[in-house]
N, C-alpha and C positions, 0 to 999 in steps of 0.2 A: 274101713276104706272110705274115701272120703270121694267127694264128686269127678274130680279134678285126677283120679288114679289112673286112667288111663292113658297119658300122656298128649290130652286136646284141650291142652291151659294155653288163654289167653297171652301167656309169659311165652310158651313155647311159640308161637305167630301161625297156631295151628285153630283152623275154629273147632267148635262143637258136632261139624257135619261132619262123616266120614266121605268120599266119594265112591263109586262104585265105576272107575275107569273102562273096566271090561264092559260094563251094560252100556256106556256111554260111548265105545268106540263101536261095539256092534251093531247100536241103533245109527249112528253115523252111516254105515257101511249099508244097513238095507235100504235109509233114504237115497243113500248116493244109488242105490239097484233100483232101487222105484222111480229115478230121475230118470237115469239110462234108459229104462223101459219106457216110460213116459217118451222119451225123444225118439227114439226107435218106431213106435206103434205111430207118433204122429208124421215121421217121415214116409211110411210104408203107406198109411191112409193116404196122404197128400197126394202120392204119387200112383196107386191104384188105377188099373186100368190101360185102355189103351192110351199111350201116349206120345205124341207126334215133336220130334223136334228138329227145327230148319239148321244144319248148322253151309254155313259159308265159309269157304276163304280164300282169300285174296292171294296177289302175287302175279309172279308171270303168267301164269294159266288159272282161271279163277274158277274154284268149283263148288258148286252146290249138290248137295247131300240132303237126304231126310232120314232122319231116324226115328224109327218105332221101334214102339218098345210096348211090349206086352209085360204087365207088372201085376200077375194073378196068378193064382195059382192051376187055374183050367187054361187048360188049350183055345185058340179061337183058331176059326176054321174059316174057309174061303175068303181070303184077306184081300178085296182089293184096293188099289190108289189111282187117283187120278186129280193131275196136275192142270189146273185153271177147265178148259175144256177140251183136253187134248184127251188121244185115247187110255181106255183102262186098261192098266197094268194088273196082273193076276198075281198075287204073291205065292198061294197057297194055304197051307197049316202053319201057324206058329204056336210054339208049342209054352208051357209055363215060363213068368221071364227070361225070352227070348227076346232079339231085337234083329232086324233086320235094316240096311240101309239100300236108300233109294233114290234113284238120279233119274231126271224127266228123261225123256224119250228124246234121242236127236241134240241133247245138251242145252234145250233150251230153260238159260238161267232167268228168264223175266216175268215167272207165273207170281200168281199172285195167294193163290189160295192152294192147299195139298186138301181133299178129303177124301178119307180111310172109312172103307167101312166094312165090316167081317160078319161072320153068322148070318150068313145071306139077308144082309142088311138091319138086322138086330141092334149092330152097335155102330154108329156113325160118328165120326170124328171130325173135325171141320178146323182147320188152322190157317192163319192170314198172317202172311208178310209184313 
């Protein structure tokens, strides 16, 4: 038998390497799972935590909303808000990614600052218009 018996001659447009397709689509596949996870873990960090957002909208009656969002995995306890210097609003418990939404007292849409603060003042959150 000669070098060339195997059927990976230069003639045939085949080389000398054999490939190993299976190892090469399976490593494909845990990088693409290590990507995933990688994207996943940096969106869950990102967003950690208490998190306060203004949303608005417009149209014939115009209204403002705030949403929190608690994005942990513990409860936080005695949640309150208070809009510009107006009075404090009591939420209560909110419990693992929960979210709760919140509209000023009397409708008034012209505050400027929402600050949240939970775990009898532990965690304070502070968001501007």
């Amino acid at each position: 038998m000669g070098r060339w018996d195997d059927g990976r001659s230069p003639e045939n447009g085949r080389s000398g390497k054999k490939r190993n397709y299976f190892k090469l689509i399976r490593r494909i596949i845990f990088v693409g799972f290590a990507v995933v996870a990688a994207a996943v873990l940096f969106v869950y960090f990102s967003t950690a935590g208490l998190n306060i957002e203004i949303i608005q909208r417009g149209g014939p009656v115009e209204t403002i909303s705030v949403k929190l969002s608690n994005n942990n995995f513990n409860s936080i306890n005695n949640v309150t808000v208070q809009f510009d210097d107006d009075s404090i609003q009591s939420l209560g418990n909110m419990g693992p990614f929960a979210s709760i939404f919140v509209s000023p007292d009397g409708g008034d849409s012209n505050f400027k600052t929402v600050v949240v603060k939970a775990n009898n003042g532990q965690i304070e959150t502070i968001k501007n218009r």
